[in-house]
DOSEGU-146898 format. One line per field, with one value per residue (C-alpha): x, y, z; residue number from 1. Coordinates in Angstrom, 2 decimals, padded with zeros to 5 digits. Layout:
N
east	X/...
north	Y/...
up	Z/...
num	NUM/...
! end
This chain:
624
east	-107.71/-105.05/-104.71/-102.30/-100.05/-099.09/-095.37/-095.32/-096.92/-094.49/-091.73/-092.23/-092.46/-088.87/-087.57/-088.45/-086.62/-083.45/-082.86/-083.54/-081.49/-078.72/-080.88/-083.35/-080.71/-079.25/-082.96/-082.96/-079.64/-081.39/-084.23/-081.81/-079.86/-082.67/-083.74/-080.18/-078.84/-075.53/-073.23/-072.92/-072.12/-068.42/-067.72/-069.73/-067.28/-064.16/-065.05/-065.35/-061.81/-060.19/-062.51/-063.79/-067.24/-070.29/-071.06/-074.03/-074.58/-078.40/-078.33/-080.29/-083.14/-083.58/-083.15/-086.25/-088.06/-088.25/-089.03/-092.01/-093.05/-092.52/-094.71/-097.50/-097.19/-098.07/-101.00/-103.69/-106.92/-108.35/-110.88/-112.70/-113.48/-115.85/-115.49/-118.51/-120.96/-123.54/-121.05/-120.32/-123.02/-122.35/-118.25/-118.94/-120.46/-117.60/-115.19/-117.06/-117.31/-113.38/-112.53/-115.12/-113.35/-110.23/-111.34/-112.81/-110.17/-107.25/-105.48/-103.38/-101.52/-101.29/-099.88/-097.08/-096.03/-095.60/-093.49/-091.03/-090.94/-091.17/-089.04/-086.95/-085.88/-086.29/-087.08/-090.62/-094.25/-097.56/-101.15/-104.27/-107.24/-109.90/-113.53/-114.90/-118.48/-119.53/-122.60/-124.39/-122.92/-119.42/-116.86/-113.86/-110.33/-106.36/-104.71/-100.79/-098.33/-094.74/-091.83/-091.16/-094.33/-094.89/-093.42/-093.04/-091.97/-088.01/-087.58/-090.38/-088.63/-091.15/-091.59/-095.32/-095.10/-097.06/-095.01/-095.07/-096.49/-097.39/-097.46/-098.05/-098.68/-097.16/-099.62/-098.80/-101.49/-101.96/-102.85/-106.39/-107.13/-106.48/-108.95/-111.47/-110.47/-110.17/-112.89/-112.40/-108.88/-108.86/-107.56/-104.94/-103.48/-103.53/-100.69/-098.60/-094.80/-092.01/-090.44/-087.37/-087.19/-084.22/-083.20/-085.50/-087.16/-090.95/-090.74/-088.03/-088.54/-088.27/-090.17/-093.75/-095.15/-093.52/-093.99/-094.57/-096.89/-098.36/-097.97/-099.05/-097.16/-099.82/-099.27/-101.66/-100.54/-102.08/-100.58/-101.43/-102.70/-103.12/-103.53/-105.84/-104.98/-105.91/-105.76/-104.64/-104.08/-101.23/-099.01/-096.14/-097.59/-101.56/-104.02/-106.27/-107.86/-107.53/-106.59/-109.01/-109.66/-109.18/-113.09/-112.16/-112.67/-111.17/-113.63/-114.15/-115.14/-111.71/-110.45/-107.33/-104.80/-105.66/-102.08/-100.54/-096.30/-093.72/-090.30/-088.07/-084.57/-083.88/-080.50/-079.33/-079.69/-083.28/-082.52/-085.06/-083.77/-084.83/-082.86/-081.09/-078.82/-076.67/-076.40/-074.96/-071.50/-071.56/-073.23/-071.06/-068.01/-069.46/-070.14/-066.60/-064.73/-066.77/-065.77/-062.53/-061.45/-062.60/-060.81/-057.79/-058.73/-058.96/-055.63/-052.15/-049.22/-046.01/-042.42/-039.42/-036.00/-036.21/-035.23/-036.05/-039.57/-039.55/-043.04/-044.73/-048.14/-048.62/-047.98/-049.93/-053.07/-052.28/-052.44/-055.60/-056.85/-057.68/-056.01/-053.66/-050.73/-047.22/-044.04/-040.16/-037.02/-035.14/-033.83/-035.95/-037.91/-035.21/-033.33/-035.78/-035.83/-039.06/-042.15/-045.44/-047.36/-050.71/-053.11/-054.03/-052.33/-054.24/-057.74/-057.48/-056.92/-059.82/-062.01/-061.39/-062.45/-065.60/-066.56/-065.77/-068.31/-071.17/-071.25/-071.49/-074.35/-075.77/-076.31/-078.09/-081.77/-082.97/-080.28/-079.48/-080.97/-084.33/-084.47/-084.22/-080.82/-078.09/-080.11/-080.80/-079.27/-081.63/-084.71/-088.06/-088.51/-084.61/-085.15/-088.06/-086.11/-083.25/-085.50/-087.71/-084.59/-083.53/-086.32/-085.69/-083.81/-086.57/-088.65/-088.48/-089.69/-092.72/-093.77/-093.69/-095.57/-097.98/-098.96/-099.01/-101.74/-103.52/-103.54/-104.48/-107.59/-108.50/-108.23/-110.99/-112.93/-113.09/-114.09/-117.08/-118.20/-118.24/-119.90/-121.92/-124.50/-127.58/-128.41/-125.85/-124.86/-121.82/-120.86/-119.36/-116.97/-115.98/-118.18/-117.21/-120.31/-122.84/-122.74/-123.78/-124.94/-124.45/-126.45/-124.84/-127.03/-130.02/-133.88/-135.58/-139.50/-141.85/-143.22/-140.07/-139.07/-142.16/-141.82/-138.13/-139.72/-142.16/-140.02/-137.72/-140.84/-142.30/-145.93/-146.95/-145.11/-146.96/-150.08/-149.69/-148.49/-151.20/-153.49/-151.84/-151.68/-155.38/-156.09/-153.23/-151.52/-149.65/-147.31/-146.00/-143.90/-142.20/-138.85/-138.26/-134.34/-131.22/-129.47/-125.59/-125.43/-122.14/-121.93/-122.40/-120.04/-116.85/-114.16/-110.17/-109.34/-106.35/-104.78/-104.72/-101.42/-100.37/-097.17/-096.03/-097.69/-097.39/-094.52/-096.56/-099.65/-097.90/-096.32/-099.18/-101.35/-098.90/-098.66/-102.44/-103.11/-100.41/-102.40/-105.71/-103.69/-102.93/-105.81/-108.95/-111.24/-112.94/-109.58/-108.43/-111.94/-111.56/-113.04/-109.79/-107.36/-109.56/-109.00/-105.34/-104.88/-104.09/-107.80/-108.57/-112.46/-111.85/-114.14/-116.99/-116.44/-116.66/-119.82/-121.38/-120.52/-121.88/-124.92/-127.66/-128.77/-132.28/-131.51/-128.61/-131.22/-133.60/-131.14/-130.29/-133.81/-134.11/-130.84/-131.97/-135.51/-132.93/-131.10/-134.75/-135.69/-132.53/-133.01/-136.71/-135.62/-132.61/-135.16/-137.28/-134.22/-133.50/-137.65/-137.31/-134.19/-135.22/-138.64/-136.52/-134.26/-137.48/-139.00/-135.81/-135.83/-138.90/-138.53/-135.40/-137.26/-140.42/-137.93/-136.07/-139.46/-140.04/-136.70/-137.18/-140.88/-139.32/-136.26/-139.02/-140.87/-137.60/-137.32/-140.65/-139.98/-136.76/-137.94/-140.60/-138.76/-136.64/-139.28/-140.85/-137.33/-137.03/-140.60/-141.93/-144.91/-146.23/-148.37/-146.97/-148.91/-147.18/-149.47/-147.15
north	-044.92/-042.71/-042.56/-044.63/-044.52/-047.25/-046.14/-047.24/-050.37/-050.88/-050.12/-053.03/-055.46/-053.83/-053.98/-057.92/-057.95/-056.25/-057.87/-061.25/-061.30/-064.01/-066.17/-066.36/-067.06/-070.04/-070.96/-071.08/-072.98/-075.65/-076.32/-076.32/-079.01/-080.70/-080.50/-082.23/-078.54/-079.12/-077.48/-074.00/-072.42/-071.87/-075.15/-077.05/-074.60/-075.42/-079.35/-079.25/-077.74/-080.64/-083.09/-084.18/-085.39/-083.44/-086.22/-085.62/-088.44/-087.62/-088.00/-084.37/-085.39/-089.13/-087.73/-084.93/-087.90/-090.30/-087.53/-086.22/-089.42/-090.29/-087.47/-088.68/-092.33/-090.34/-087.93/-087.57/-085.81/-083.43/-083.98/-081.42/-081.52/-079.65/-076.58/-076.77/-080.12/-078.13/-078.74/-082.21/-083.58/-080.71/-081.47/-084.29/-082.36/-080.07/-082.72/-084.22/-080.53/-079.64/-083.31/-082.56/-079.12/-080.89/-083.83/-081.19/-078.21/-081.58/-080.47/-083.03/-082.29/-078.93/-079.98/-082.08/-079.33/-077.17/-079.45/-080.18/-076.01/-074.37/-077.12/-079.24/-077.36/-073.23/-072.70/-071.27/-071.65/-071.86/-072.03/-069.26/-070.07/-068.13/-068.34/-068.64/-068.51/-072.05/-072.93/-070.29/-071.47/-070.38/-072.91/-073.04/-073.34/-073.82/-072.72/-073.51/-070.16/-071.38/-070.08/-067.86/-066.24/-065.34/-062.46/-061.48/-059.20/-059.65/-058.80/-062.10/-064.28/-067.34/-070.14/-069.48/-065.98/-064.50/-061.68/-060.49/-057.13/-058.22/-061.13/-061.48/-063.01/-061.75/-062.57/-062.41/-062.13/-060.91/-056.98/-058.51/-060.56/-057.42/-055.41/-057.93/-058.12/-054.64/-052.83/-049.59/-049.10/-050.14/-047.22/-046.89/-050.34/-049.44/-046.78/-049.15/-048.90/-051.34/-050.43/-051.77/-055.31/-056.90/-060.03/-062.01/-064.94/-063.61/-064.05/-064.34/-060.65/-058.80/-055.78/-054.46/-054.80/-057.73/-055.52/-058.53/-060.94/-057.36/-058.98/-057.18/-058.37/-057.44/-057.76/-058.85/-057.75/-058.26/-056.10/-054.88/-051.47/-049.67/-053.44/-054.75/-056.80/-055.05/-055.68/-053.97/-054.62/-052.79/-052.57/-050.30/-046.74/-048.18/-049.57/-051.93/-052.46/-049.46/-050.65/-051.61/-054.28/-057.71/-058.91/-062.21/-062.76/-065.45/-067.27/-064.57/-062.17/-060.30/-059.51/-061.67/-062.43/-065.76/-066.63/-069.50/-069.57/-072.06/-071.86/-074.88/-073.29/-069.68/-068.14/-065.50/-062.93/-063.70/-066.14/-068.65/-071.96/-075.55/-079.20/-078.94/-076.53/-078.51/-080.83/-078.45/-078.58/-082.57/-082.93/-080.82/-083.01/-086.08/-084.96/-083.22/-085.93/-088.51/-086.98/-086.09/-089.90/-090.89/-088.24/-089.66/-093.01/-092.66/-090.36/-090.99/-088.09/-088.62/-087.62/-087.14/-086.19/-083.08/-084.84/-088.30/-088.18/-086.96/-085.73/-085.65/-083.97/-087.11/-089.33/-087.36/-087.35/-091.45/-091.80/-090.93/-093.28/-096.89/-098.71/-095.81/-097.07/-094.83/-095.66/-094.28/-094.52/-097.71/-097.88/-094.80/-096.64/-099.13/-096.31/-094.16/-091.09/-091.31/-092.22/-093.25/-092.31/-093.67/-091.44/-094.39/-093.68/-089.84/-091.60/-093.89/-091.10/-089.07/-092.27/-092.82/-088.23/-089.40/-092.38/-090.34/-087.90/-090.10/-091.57/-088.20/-087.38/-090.55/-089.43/-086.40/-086.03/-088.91/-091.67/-095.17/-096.01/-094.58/-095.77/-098.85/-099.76/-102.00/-103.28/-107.00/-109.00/-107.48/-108.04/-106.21/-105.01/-104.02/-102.09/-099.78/-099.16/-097.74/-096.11/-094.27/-093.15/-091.54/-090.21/-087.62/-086.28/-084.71/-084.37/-080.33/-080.14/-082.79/-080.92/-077.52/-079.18/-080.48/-077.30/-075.78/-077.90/-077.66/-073.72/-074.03/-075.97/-073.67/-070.62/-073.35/-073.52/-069.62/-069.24/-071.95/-069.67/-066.95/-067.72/-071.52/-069.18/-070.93/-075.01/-077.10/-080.79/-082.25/-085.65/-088.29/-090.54/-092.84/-096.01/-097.33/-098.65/-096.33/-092.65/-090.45/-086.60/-084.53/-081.19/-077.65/-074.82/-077.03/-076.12/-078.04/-078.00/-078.20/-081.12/-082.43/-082.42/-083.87/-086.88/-087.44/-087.38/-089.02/-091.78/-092.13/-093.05/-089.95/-090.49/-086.73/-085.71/-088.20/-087.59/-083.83/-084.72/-086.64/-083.74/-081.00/-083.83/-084.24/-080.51/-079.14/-077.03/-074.93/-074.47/-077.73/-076.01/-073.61/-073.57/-074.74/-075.04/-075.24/-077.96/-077.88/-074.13/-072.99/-069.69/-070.71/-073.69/-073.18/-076.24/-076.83/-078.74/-081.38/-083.50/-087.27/-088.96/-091.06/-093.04/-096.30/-099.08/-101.16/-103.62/-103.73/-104.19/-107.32/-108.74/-109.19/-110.30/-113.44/-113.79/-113.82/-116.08/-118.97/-118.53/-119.03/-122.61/-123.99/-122.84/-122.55/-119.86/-119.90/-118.83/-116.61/-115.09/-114.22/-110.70/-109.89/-111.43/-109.29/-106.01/-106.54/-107.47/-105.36/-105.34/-102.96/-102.92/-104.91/-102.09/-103.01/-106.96/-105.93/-104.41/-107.04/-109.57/-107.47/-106.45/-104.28/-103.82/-104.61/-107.65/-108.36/-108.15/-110.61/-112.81/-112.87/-113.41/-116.61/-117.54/-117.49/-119.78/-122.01/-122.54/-122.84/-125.40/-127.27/-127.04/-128.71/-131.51/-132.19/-132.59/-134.85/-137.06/-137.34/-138.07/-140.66/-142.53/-142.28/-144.37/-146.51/-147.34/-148.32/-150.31/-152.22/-153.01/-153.73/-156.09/-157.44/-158.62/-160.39/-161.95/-163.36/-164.57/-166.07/-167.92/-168.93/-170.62/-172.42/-173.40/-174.90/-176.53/-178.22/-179.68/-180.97/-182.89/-184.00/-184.97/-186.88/-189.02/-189.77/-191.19/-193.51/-194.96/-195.56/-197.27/-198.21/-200.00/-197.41/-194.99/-191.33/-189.01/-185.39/-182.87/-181.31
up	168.12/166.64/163.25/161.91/158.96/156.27/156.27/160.01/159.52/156.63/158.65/160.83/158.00/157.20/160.18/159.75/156.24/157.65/161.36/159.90/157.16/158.10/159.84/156.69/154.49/156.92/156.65/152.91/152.83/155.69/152.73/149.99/152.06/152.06/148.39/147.48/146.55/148.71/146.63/146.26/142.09/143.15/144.36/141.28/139.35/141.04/141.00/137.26/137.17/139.23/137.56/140.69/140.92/142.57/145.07/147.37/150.28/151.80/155.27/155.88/153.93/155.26/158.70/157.79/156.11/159.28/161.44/159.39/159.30/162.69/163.51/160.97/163.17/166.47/165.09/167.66/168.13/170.62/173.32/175.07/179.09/180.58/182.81/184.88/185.68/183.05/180.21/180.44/178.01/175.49/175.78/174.03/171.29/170.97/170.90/167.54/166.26/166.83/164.76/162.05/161.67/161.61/159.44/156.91/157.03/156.21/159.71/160.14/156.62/157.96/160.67/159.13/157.02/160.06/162.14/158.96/158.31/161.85/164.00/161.78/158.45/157.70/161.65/162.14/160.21/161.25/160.06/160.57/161.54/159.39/158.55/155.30/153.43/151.83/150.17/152.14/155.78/157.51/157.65/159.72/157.62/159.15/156.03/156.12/156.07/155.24/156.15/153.14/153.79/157.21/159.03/163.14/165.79/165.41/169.52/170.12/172.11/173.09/171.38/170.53/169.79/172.55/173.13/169.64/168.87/165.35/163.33/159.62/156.38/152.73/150.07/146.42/143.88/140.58/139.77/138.37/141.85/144.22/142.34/142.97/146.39/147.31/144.94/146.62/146.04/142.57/140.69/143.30/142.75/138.96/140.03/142.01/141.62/142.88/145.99/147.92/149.67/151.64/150.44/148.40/150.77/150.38/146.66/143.37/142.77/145.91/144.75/145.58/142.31/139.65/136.35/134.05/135.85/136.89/140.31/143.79/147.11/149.99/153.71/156.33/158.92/162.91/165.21/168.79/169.16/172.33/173.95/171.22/168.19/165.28/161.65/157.93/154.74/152.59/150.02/149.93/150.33/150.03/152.67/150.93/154.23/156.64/160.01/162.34/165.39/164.48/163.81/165.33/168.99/171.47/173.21/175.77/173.17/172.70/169.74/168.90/166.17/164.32/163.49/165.47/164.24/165.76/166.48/166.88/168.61/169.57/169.54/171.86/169.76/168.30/165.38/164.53/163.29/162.77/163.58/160.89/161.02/163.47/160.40/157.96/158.69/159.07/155.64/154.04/155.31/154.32/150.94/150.73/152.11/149.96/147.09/147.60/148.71/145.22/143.22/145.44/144.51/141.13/140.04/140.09/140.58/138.78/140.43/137.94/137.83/135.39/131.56/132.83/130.88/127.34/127.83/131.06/129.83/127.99/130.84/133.37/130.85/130.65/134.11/134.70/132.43/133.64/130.62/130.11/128.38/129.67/127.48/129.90/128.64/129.48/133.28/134.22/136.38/137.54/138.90/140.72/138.23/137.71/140.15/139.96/143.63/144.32/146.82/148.58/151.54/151.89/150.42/153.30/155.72/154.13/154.66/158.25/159.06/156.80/158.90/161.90/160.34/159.37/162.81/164.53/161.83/162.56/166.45/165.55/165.74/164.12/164.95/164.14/167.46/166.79/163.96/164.55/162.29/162.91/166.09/164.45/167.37/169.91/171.13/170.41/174.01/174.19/171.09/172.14/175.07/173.21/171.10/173.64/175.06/171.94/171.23/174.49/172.20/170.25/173.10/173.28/169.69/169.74/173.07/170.90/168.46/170.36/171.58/168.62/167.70/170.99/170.51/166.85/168.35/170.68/167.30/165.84/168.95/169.08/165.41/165.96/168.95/166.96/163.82/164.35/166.14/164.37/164.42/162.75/162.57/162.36/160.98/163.58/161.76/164.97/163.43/159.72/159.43/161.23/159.97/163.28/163.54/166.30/166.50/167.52/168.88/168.44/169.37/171.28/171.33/174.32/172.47/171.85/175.75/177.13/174.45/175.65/179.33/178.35/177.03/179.85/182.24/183.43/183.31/184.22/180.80/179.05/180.38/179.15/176.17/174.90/176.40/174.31/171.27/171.23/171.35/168.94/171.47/170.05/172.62/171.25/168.67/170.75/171.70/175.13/175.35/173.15/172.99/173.05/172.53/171.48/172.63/176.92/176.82/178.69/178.02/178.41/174.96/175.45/172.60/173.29/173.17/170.91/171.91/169.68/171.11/168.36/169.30/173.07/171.59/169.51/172.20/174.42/171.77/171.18/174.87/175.67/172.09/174.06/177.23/174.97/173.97/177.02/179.05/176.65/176.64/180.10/181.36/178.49/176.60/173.28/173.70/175.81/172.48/170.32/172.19/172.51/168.18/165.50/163.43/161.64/162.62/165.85/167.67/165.10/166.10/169.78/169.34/167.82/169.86/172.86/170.99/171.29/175.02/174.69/172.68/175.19/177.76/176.10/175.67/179.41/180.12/177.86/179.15/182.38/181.43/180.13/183.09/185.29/182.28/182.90/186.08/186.18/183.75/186.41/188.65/186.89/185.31/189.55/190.45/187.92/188.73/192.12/190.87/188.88/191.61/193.90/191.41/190.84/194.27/194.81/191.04/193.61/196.10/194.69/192.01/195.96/196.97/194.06/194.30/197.80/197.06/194.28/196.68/199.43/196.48/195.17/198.98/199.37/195.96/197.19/200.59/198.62/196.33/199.41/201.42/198.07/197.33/201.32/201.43/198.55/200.04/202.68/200.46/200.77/203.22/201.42/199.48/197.20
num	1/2/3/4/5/6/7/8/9/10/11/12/13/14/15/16/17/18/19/20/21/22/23/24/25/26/27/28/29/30/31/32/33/34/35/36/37/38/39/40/41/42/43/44/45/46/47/48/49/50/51/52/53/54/55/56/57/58/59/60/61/62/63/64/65/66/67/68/69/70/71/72/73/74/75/76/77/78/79/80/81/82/83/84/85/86/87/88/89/90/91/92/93/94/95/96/97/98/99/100/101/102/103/104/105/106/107/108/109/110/111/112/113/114/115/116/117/118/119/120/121/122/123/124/125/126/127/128/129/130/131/132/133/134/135/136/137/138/139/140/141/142/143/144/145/146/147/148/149/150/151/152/153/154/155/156/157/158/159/160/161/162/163/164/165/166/167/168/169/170/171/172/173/174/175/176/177/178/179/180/181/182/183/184/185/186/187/188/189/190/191/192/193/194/195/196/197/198/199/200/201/202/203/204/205/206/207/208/209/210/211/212/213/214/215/216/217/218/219/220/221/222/223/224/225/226/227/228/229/230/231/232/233/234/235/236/237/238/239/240/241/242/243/244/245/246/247/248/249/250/251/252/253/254/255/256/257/258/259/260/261/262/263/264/265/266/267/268/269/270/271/272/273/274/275/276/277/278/279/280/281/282/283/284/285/286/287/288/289/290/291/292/293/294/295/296/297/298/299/300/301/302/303/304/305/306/307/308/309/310/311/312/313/314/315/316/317/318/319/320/321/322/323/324/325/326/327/328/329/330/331/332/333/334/335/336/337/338/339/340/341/342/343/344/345/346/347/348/349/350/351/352/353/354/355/356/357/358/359/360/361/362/363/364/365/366/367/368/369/370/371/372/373/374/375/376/377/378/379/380/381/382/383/384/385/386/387/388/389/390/391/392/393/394/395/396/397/398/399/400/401/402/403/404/405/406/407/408/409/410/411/412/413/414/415/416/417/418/419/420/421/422/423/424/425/426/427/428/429/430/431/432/433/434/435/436/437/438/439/440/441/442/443/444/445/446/447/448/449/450/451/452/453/454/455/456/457/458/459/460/461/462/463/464/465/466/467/468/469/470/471/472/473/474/475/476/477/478/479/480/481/482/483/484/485/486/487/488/489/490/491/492/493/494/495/496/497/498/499/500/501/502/503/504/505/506/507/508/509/510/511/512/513/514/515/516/517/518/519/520/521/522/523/524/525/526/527/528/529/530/531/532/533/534/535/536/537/538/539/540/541/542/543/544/545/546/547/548/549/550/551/552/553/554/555/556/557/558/559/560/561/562/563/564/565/566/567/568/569/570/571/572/573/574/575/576/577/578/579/580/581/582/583/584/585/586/587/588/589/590/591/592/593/594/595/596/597/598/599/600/601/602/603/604/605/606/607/608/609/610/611/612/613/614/615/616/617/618/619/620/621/622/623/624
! end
């Protein structure tokens, strides 16, 4: 490599300071817009003159606070696919590693203070992607660089900074700190002097060294050397770190720059800015107009003929009080020599340019529309539909965002390659109620293979198993294969979507619960209404309900014995009527016989009687 000098690395920070001097400041005035600082010294100075009041009407920050927050609503996570059919089990395992990282490192705060920085306020921010020594094990940190403390290539052009030839961070720490952090160059920091600094965005003292707090400004600055990214550390005429290849690698092994910055709009000349520039000169009308109606409002002007009013000071200063009292001479007013003129007429005219104004603000960015104001006639499906159209709008800059955070996880993924080179587990935080690990780069024993074999049916495994059980193999022990191993697993990393489904969600929910009314819960199962609701552990619920397989599978079996039990006692219940039914008849027709014998016997008796009432004297010859 050819040996390289501080004063050129310096130069390109310089060359930074001094081509992006404008744009920084209309950066600066975008976040003082947003703090509430609308009005410039001059103007607070000239107010106070007219007596006019400072008014400031916030439509810049409510517009940055529903998009920040509307950003927040649609967080997502990554998921990471597989490359090759080897991978697919172990994509699962990098998936739960890349959300852990996430989870632990706070990315999606990060995240949110990038997209308010880099796309709607100063213009550009980003994050780096770093590794750092904890409790004796390397974990992976996306530490947030703002926009007053990153620098970049001034002749980048894309959004994502890829054509950059260097990229960098301006740290500021104290005289003490940078001793500890650069050991070797200690006596040399000691014998730091201030040096010059355009403008003063990286810090309130633009100088190299802030001679009170004892204060040193370092840059780290990446830069790409002879095709490779390399790295240094320096100070105006001092490397604290000489220059040298960037020690992180991308996941092919090269080395690489672990800053990620994002732009929200480019000019033609190179100027980074956010969405709220286009809202600068609105605001400042509002506010202007605002308070310039009011001062109309609330003074009088006096016209007189010159002598008609003994002292006009005195009236003026009367005037402009509410219950000013104003004494003229008799049939001054009467004749016209002296006037009182109201404003109203130019207040009303300065009200209708400030409505004009705050309904073009009101279209910008964030509007009424997607907001979801002054939409209370309509329905809930017509509003989404209005609001998903609005929210084109902002389309370009959620897309940037987006993949922003898809290259960020891809700067994680390459720093787990890299350093999670021995076994390590990872928490899995899907289930509230069932904490789950999931191991990285994990060894896997010949004993521990032929047991899962074993276990899965294979009788050959067990059969050797209990061989080298009973005889202490040793070979047990030894490592047979590593488990999701890091280093050999090739993925693409995507970030799931996250579009507001809420009001959807809602409405089928209500739909599906009237269904559930009117046709009961053969036709509408409840399983379906719980998927579709808003509970908060409705995934929990599901999973209970279904169970655990085995016991699922029990349960199907005794299910099933019920239904052959049922189906025997049917049978029976039907034997036994059918018996019932033949006895009954059979009851039927002895009970007929019966009836007929006593029906013959009843004759014979009759026929009897007959015959002794016809002849008494001729002895009956019947055997009843």
């Amino acid at each position: 490599m050819n040996e390289l000098t501080v004063e050129q690395l310096r130069t390109q920070f310089e060359e930074f300071e001094d081509s992006t001097n404008e744009a920084r400041a209309l950066s600066e005035k975008a976040r003082d817009y947003r703090d509430l600082k609308q009005w410039t010294g001059d103007q607070l100075e000239e107010l106070k003159r007219r007596k006019q009041a400072p008014l400031v009407i916030p439509k810049i920050p409510a517009k940055v606070d529903f998009l920040v927050g509307l950003e927040r609503q649609q967080r997502s996570d990554p998921r990471a696919f597989p490359r090759t059919q080897d991978h697919e089990q172990a994509a699962d395992a990098v998936t739960d590693a890349l959300r852990y990282v996430a989870d632990n490192t706070e990315f999606d705060q990060v995240a949110s203070e990038v997209f308010e920085q880099g796309l709607i306020v100063e213009g550009y921010a980003g994050a780096i992607i770093e590794p750092v020594m904890k409790r004796g094990q390397v974990e992976i940190e996306v530490n947030f660089i703002p926009f007053d403390r990153c620098y970049y290539d001034p002749y980048s052009r894309k959004r994502d900074f890829s054509d950059a030839s260097y990229l960098g961070i301006v740290v500021w720490m104290d005289m003490a700190e940078a001793k500890r952090r650069y050991p070797k160059k200690a006596e040399q920091i000691t014998e730091l002097q201030t040096s010059r600094s355009a403008g003063d965005t990286f810090d309130d003292k633009p100088k190299w060294v802030d001679g009170r707090r004892k204060r040193v400004k370092v840059c780290q600055h990446y830069f790409r050397h002879e095709g490779v990214w390399h790295v240094a550390h320096f100070t105006d005429q001092l490397f604290l770190m000489d220059a040298k290849p960037s020690p992180l690698v991308d996941e092919y092994g090269d080395p690489m720059c672990p800053i990620e910055l994002v732009h929200g709009y480019i000019t033609r000349d190179g100027e980074r800015y956010g969405l709220v520039h286009s809202m600068l000169g609105l605001q400042d009308e509002i506010n202007h107009r605002r308070s310039k109606a009011l001062h109309m409002l609330s003074t009088r002007q006096l016209w007189y003929e010159q002598g008609a009013v003994p002292n006009a000071r005195k009236v003026a200063e009367q005037l402009k009080l509410p219950d000013g009292a104003v004494e003229f001479p008799s049939g001054t007013l009467a004749d016209g020599r002296a006037q009182i003129q109201s404003n109203t007429d130019l207040a009303a005219g300065q009200a209708d340019l400030l409505r004009e104004a705050k309904q073009e603000m009101d279209a910008r960015g964030a509007s009424n529309i997607l907001q979801g104001i002054n939409e209370q006639d309509l329905s809930g499906r017509a509003i989404r539909s209005l609001q998903n159209n609005a929210q084109l709008e902002i389309g370009p800059l959620m897309d940037a965002h987006r993949h922003w955070k898809k290259r960020c996880y891809r700067q994680i993924w390459a720093r787990i390659k890299q350093f999670w080179d021995e076994e390590r587990w990872v928490r899995v935080t899907d289930d509230e109620d069932n904490l789950k690990w999931v191991g990285l780069n994990q060894p896997v024993t010949i004993g521990e293979q032929l047991q899962e074999q074993a276990e899965q049916g294979d009788e050959r495994a067990a059969q050797a198993l209990q061989q080298m059980v009973a005889i202490q193999d040793p070979r047990l022990n030894e490592v047979y294969r590593v488990e999701n191993p890091v280093a050999e697993i090739d993925v693409d990393i995507i970030i799931d979507e996250a579009p507001d489904t809420l009001t959807v969600q809602q409405e089928q929910f209500e739909v599906m619960t009237e269904l559930a009314k009117v046709y009961g819960p053969q036709e509408v199962p409840f399983e379906l209404i719980l998927q579709l609701s808003s509970l908060r552990n409705k995934d929990a619920i599901m999973d209970k309900l279904k169970g655990d397989p085995q016991q699922a599978q029990m349960m199907a079996q005794v299910q099933q014995m019920q239904q052959q039990m049922q189906q025997m006692m049917a049978q029976l219940e039907l034997a036994q009527k059918q018996a019932d039914i033949q006895k009954t008849q059979a009851e039927v027709e002895e009970t007929a016989a019966d009836i007929e014998q006593t029906r013959i016997e009843t004759d014979q008796k009759r026929l009897e009687n007959a015959t002794v009432r016809a002849f008494p004297d001729v002895a009956p010859n019947i055997n009843i």
